[in-house]
PAZAPA-4460 file (N, C-alpha, C; in steps of 0.05 Angstrom, whole numbers, plus 32768, in hexadecimal, padded with zeros to 4 digits):
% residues 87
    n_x    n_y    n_z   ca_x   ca_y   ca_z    c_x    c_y    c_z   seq   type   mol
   8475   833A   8481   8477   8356   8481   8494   835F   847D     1      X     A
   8495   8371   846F   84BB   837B   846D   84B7   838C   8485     2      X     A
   84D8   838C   8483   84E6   83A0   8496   84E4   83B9   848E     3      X     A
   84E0   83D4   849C   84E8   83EF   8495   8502   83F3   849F     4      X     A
   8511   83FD   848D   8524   840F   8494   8527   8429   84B4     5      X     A
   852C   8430   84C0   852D   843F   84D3   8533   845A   84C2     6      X     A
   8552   8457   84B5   855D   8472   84AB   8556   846E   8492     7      X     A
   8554   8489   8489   8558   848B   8464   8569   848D   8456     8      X     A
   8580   8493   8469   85A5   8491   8464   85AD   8484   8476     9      X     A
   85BE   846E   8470   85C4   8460   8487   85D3   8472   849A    10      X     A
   85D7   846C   84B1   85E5   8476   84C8   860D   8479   84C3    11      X     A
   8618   848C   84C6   8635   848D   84D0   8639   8474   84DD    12      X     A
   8653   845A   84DC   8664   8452   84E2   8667   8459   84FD    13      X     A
   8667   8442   8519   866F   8454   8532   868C   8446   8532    14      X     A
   869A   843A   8523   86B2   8431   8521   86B7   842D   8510    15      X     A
   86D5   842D   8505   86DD   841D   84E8   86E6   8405   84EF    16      X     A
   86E6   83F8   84DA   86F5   83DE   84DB   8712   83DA   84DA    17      X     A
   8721   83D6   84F3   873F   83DA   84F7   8748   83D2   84D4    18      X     A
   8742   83BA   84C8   874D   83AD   84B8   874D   83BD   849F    19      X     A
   8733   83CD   849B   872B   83E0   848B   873B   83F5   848C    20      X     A
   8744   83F7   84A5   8750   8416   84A7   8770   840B   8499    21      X     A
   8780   83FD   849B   8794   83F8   849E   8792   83ED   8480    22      X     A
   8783   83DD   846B   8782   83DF   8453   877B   83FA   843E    23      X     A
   876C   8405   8453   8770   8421   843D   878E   8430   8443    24      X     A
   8795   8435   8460   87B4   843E   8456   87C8   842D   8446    25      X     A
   87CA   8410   8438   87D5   8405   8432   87D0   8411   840D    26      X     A
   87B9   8418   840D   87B7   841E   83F2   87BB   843D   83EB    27      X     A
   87B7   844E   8403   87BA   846A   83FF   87DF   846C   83FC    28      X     A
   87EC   8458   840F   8807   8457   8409   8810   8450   83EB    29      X     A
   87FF   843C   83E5   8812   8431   83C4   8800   8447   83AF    30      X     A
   87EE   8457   83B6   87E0   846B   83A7   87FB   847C   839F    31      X     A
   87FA   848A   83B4   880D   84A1   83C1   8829   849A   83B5    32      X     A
   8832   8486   83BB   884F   847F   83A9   8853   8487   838C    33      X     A
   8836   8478   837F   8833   8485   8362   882D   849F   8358    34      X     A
   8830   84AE   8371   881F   84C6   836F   8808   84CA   835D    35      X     A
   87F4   84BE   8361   87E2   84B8   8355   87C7   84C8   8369    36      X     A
   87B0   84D3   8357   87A1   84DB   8367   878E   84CA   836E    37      X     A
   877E   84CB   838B   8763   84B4   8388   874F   84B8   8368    38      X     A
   874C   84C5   8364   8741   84C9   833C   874C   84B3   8331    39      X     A
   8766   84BB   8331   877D   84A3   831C   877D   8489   8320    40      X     A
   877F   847A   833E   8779   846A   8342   875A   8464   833B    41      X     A
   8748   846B   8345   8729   8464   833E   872D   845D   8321    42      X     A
   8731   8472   830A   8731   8472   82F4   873D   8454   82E6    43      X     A
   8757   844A   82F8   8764   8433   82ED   8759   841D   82F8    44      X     A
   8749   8418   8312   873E   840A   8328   8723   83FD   8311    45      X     A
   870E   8415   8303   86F6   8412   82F6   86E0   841A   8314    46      X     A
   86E9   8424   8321   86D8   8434   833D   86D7   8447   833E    47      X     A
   86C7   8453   834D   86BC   8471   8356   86D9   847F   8360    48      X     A
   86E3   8494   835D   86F0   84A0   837B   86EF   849F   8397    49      X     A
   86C7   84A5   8394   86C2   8499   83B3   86C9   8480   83BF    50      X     A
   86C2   8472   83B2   86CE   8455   83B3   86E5   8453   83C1    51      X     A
   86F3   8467   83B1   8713   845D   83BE   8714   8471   83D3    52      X     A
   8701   8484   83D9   8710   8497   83F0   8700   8488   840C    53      X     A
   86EC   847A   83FD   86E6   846D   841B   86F3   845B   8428    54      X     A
   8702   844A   840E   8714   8434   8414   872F   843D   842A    55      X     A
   8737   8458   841E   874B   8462   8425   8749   846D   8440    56      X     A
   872F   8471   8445   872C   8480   8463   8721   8464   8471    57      X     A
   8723   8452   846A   8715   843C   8473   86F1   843D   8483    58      X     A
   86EC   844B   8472   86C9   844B   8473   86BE   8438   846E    59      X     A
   86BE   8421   845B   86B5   840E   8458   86CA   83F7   8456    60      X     A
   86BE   83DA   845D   86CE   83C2   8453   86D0   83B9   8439    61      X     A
   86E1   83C3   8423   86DA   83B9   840C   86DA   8396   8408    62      X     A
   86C7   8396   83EF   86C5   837E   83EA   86E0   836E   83DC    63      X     A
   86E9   8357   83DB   86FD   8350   83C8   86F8   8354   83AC    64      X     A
   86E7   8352   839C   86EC   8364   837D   86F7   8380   838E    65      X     A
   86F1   838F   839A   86F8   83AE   8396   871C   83AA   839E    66      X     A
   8722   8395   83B0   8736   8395   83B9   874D   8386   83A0    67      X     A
   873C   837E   8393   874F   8373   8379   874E   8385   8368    68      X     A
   873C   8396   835C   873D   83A7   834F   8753   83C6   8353    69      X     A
   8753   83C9   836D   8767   83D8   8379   877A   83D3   8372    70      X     A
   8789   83B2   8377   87A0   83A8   837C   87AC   83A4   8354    71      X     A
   8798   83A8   8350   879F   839D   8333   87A9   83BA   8322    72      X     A
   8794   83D3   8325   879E   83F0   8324   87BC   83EF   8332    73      X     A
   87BB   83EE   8346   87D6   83F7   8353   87F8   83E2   8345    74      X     A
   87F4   83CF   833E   87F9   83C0   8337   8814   83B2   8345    75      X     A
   87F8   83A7   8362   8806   839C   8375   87FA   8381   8377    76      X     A
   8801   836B   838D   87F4   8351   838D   87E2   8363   83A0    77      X     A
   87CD   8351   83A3   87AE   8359   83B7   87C2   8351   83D7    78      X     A
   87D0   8340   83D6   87DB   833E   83EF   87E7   835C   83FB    79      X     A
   87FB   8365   83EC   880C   8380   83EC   87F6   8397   8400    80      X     A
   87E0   8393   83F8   87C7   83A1   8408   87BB   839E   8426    81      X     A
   87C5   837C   842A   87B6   8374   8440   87D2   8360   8454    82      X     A
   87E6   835B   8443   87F0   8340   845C   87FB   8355   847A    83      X     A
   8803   836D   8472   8806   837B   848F   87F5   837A   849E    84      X     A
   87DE   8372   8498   87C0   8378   84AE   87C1   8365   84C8    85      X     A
   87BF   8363   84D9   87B6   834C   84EA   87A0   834C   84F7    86      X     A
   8795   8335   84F5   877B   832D   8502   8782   8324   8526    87      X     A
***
């Protein structure tokens, strides 16, 4: 038998992911340097805007393609995004 779903939209986040939060300001920073808008970036990334404003607000954990694809727009190493983080 499958599972049913409960919601028809998944539920709000009751937390972000510290690591999440702290990689999206890493990218809103090297955004912001270029003065670049989240558009501009998306546009050079090959992603949504949303994409990146969730990244940026740290709503979701992006996957590593999205996090290379970022890093590669911005034209930083993928590290530049993440070695500040600590686990």
């Amino acid at each position: 038998m499958l599972a049913v779903a409960k919601f028809n939209v998944m539920p709000p986040r009751s937390k972000k992911a510290r690591e999440a939060v702290a990689f999206g300001a890493a990218v809103r920073e090297h955004r912001k340097a270029k003065e670049w808008t989240q558009e501009k970036l998306a546009e050079r990334a090959g992603v949504s805007a949303l994409q990146i404003g969730f990244c940026e607000r740290g709503d979701n954990v992006p996957k590593l393609t999205l996090v290379l694809r970022i890093a590669r727009a911005l034209g930083v190493r993928p590290g530049e995004l993440i070695d500040h983080i600590r686990v």
